[in-house]
N, C-alpha and C positions, 0 to 999 in steps of 0.2 A: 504494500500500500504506500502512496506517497505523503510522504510526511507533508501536512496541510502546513504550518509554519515557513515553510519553504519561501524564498521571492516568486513574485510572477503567476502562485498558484490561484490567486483570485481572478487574476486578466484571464486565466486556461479556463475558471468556471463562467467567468462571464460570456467569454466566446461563445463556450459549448451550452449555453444558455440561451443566447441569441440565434443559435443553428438549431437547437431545438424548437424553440418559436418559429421560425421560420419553414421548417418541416412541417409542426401543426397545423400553420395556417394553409399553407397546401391540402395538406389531408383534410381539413374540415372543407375548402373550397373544392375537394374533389369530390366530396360528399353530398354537396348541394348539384355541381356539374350532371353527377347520374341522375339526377332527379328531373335534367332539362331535356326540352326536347330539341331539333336538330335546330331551330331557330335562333332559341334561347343560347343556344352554344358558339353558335356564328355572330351572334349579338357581344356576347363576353369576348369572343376570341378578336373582335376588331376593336374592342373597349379597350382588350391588353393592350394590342399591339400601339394602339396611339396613347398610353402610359408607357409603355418602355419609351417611344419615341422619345414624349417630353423627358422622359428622366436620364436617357442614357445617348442621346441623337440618332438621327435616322441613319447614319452611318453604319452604326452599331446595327439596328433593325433590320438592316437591307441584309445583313452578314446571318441574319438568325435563319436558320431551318428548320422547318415543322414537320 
């Protein structure tokens, strides 16, 4: 086990705290997703795609594959 005392070992649970919320939120939004129909899903998937835009630039966007 690692000695919790240790430097650094707060930043290692914060990380892995932020990666696990970040997993949830997926998995609850993939929970709702089965729930929609082909619409509703084509609806969300253009909703993403222009939030990555704004947050990451369309450069980024042009480079993703689905």
């Amino acid at each position: 086990m690692t000695d919790q005392t240790r430097w650094g070992i707060l930043e290692v649970q914060t990380k892995n705290k932020a990666i696990k919320y970040q997993r949830d939120l997926v998995s609850r939004a993939m929970d709702q997703v089965v729930k929609m129909d082909e619409s509703g899903i084509t609806d969300l998937m253009i909703k993403i795609e222009a939030e990555y835009e704004r947050k990451y630039g369309k450069k980024e966007a042009s480079k993703l594959v689905l």
